[in-house]
Phi, psi and omega in degrees: 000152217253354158292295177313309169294196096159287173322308189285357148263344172266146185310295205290337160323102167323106171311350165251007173265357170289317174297347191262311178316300210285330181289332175278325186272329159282354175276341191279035184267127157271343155273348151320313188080014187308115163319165146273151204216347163209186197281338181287333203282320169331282162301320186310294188307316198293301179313323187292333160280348158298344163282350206248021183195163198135181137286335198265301190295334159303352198265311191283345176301302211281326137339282204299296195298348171300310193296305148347336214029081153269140178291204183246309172201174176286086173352305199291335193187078180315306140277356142085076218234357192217334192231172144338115163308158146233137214288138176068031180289297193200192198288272211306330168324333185251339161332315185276322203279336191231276140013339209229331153272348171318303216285316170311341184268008191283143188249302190298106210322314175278318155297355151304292170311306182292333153275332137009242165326322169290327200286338189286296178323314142341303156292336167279329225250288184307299152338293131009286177272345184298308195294311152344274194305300207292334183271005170246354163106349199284005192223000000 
């Protein structure tokens, strides 16, 4: 792993603290679905999911599915209040499979909060647009 050669050249890094670094990288994947296994693995994770809700992660869904050509959503169902999200559907597909569910995965007392508060804002966000779409006729 490429943390590890990276450590193992600066000097003043304990050499023995590399095996723990690496075990934290490999645990912070969220589609892995990896436990954590220590307290660092904990935080890595919590941070790293804290990118995954939010204002910053709408900006980056709606970036990535641009890039992608993904649609924003399913005509038919938007909100997805009748059907299944399907994963890589659209923009809003992924607010239910992922964006929306972070806060459940939190292990640290200040990141249950802070994701807390993004899942809220989320929701407000949706809200938002649902009233949007409905006053342009697309809802």
């Amino acid at each position: 792993m490429a943390a590890g050669e990276i450590l193992a050249d600066v000097s003043e890094y304990p050499k023995e603290k590399i095996p723990a670094v690496q075990t934290c990288i490999r645990e912070c994947s969220f589609s892995k679905g990896t436990p954590a296994t220590s307290l660092e693995s904990e935080v890595l994770q919590d941070a790293d999911r804290l990118e995954a809700t939010g204002a910053i992660s709408i900006m980056r869904t709606c970036a990535s599915s641009g890039q992608m050509n993904r649609k924003f959503y399913d005509l038919a169902d938007p909100f997805r209040e009748y059907t299944k999200p399907v994963k890589f559907a659209s923009t809003l597909d992924l607010f239910y499979l992922r964006l929306l569910i972070v806060e459940k995965t939190m292990h640290t007392e200040l990141g249950k909060t802070m994701a807390r508060h993004r899942t809220a804002f989320l929701e407000q966000f949706l809200l938002q647009l649902k009233q949007e779409l409905s006053e342009t006729g697309e809802y």
